[in-house]
Residue, then its C-alpha position, 0 to 999 in steps of 0.5 A: x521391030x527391034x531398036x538399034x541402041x548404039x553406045x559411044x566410048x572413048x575412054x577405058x574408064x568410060x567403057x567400064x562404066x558402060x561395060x554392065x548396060x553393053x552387055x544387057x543391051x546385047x542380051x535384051x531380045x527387043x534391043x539391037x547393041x551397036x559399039x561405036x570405039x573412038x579416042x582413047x581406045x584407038x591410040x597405042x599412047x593409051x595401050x589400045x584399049x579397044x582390045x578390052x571392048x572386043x575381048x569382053x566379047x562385043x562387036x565393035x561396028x565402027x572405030x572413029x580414030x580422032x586423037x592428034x598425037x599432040x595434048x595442046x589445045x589445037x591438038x584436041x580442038x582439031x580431034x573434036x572436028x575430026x571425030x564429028x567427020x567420023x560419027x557422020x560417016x558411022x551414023x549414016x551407015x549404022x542408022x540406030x534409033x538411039x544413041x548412049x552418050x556417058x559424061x562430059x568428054x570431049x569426044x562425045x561432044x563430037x558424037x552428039x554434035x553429029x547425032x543432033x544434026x541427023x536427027x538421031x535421039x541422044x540418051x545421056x548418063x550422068x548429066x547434072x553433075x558439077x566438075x568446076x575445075x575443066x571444061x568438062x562441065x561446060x561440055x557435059x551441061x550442052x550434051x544435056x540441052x542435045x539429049x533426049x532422054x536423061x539418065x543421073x545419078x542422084x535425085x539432086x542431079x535429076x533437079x539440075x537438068x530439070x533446071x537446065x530446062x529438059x522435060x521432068x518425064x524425060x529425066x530419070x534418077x537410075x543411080x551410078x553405074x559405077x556402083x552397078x559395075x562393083x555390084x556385079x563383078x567378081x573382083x579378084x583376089x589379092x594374088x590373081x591381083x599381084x600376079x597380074x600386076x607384077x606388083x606386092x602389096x606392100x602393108x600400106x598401099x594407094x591407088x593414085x589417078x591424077x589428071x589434067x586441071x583443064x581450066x587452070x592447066x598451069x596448076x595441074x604440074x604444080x599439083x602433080x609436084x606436090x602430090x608426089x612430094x607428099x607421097x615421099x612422106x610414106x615410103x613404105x607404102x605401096x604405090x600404083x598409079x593409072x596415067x592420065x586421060x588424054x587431055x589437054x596437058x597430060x604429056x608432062x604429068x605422064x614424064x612426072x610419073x614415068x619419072x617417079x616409078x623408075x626411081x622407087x621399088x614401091x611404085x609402078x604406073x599403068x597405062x590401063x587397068x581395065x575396070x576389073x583391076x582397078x575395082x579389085x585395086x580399090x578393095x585392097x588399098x587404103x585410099x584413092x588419091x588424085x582427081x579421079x571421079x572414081x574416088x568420088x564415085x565408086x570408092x564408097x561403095x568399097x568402104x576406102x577413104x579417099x584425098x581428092x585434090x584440087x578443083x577438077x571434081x568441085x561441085x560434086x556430091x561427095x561422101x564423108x570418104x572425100x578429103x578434099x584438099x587444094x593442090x599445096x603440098x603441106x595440104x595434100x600431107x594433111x589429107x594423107x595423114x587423115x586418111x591413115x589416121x586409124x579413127x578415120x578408118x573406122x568411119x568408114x564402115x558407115x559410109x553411104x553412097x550419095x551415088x546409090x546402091x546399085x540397079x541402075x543399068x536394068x532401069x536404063x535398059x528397060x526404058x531404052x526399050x519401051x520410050x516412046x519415039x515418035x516426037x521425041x525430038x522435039x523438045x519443048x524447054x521447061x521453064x521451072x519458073x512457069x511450070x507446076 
C-alpha cells in the first residue's frame, strides 16, 4: 500500500528547500506526494508564490489561506489560529500517513498543532538548530517534542534533539537540503541571470536578505538603518535585495528598502526570487549580507563570504565564511570591508560546509518509505541522563 506523504509550505524559501524531496517523493513508486500551500505563498503581498509550487509541476491538494494583512503580533497570532482551522479541514480530507514539516515558522506551528491532535505522524527537518534572536527557535524546539521522525542537518544537532528527549532511532543526521538544492540545480548563467532580473551586474555585487528580530523587534529598524547606511559606503556596488518574511514588523523594513532602491541606480528589491535565482545570485556576488539563514547555510557550499548580522541566527553552526557582527553601524562597515578584503577572499576556497556535502533528500525519501508505523505515536521520553 502506497503511504500518502504530505508536505507543508508556507514560504518561497521553505518550498525551495523542499522543492528536490517534493519532486522524489512524486517520483518514488511506493510514496503518494500531497502539497499542502499555506502563508506566504497565498498572499499577493508576497507575490503568490504558490504559482512557482504548481509551475515546478506539482498538485497543490490544499491552499490554507491564513495570513492577516496586518504584520502586529495579534495580526500573526490570529493567522496561527486560522491556519490550525485550515489544516484540520485539509487533514480530514487528505488523510496522509505522514506529514513533512521544515523549520520553525509560525505557520507550522498551526500545521503540527493540527496534525498532533488527529493522530497524523510528523517527520520534522532541520530541528535542533539554534536561532536565539526570534521566536523562532522556541517554535521549532516544540514542533520537535510534536514530531515523530527527525531529520537535522548535522551531527551536533541530531544530539540536540536527543537531548530534548526524542528517541535516538528516530533522529537522522541526513544533512541540509540547502546543500542538495545547489548540488542538483543547474544555476544559470550571468546573462540568463540579467536578463531576467532587469539587472547588471556591476564589478562588486551583494545579495542582501534582512529580516524581522522577532524578539527585539525595536532593534530590527535600528539595524536595517545602519545596514543601509554601510552599504553607502560601497556605491559602486551592485545591490539586490529580497524583502522580508512575513513576520511580525516587517512592514517598515519592507517602506526601508522600497525607499532606498528608488533613490539608487544600483540597487533593486525583489519580492521573490524563486530558489533558482537566488542560488544563481549567490554564485556571481561577492557576499550574503542580512540575517538570512541562507548565508549561513548554502552560501559555503558556493565559496562566498557572508556579514550576518545581529542575533536572529545566533547559535547557529556556522562556517569560517560568517562575519558576524551585531546591528551597529561602525560594525556592519567593518564586516563589509572584511568581506572585500582580497586576503579574506582567498580563504574562501577552502571553506567546508559544517552543513554537509549533499544527499540529504534521497536519505529522507528512502526512510519516509520504509519507517515502520505502526506505534510510531507513542513516544516514550529519552531521558539522557538514565539511558545507555
Amino acid at each position: 500500500m502506497m503511504r500518502k506523504i504530505c508536505v507543508v509550505t508556507g514560504s518561497r524559501a521553505e518550498f525551495g528547500l523542499l522543492q528536490n524531496l517534493m519532486h522524489d517523493i512524486k517520483q518514488a513508486s511506493d510514496l503518494n506526494l500531497q502539497v499542502i500551500a499555506t502563508g506566504m505563498h497565498l498572499s499577493p503581498k508576497y507575490g503568490l508564490t504558490y504559482r512557482e509550487i504548481e509551475a515546478a509541476d506539482f498538485i497543490i491538494d490544499s491552499k490554507i489561506d491564513m495570513l492577516l494583512s496586518s504584520d502586529s503580533a495579534s495580526a500573526v497570532t490570529k493567522s496561527v489560529g486560522l491556519g490550525t482551522i485550515g489544516f484540520a479541514d485539509a487533514y480530514a480530507a487528505l488523510k496522509p500517513d505522514i506529514l513533512v514539516l521544515l523549520g520553525d515558522r509560525f505557520e507550522m506551528l498551526a500545521a503540527a498543532t493540527a496534525a498532533l491532535i488527529a493522530g497524523i505522524p510528523i517527520a520534522h527537518l532541520h530541528g535542533g538548530e539554534i536561532t536565539e534572536g526570534a521566536f523562532d527557535d522556541a517554535i521549532r524546539h516544540a514542533l520537535t517534542k510534536m514530531s515523530h521522525l527527525h531529520f537535522v542537518a548535522n551531527s551536533e544537532y541530531r544530539q540536540r534533539v536527543i537531548q530534548l528527549g526524542e528517541e535516538p532511532h528516530r533522529v537522522f543526521d541526513v544533512g541540509g537540503l540547502g546543500v542538495d538544492a545547489i548540488k542538483r540545480l543547474t544555476l544559470l548563467d550571468k546573462k540568463t541571470l540579467e536578463d531576467s532580473l532587469s539587472f547588471r551586474f556591476a564589478e562588486q555585487n551583494l545579495l542582501v536578505t534582512f529580516h524581522p528580530v522577532t524578539l527585539a523587534q525595536e532593534n530590527s529598524v535600528a539595524q536595517m538603518t545602519a545596514l543601509l547606511r554601510a552599504l553607502d559606503a560601497f556605491p559602486d556596488a551592485g545591490l539586490i535585495f529580497t524583502l522580508p518574511n512575513a513576520d511580525n514588523g516587517n512592514d517598515e523594513l519592507i517602506g526601508l528598502i522600497e525607499d532606498y532602491v528608488s533613490n539608487r541606480w544600483n540597487a533593486q528589491a525583489y519580492t521573490s526570487l524563486g530558489q533558482l535565482r537566488y542560488l544563481s545570485c549567490m554564485q556571481f556576488v561577492d557576499g550574503v549580507v542580512g540575517n538570512s539563514s541562507s548565508g549561513i547555510a548554502e552560501a559555503p557550499s558556493l565559496k562566498i563570504g557572508t556579514v550576518n548580522i545581529g542575533e536572529r541566527q545566533q547559535g547557529r553552526l556556522m562556517a569560517q565564511s560568517v562575519i558576524s557582527c551585531d546591528g551597529e553601524y561602525s560594525n556592519i562597515l567593518a564586516a563589509l570591508y572584511k568581506l572585500f578584503d582580497p586576503q579574506f577572499r582567498k580563504s574562501l576556497a577552502h571553506i567546508k560546509n559544517p552543513y554537509g556535502d549533499g544527499g540529504a533528500t534521497e536519505r529522507i525519501v528512502k526512510i519516509l518509505a520504509s519507517y515502520p508505523l505502526e506505534a510510531i505515536l507513542k513516544k516514550p521520553f529519552y531521558d539522557i541522563q538514565t539511558s545507555g
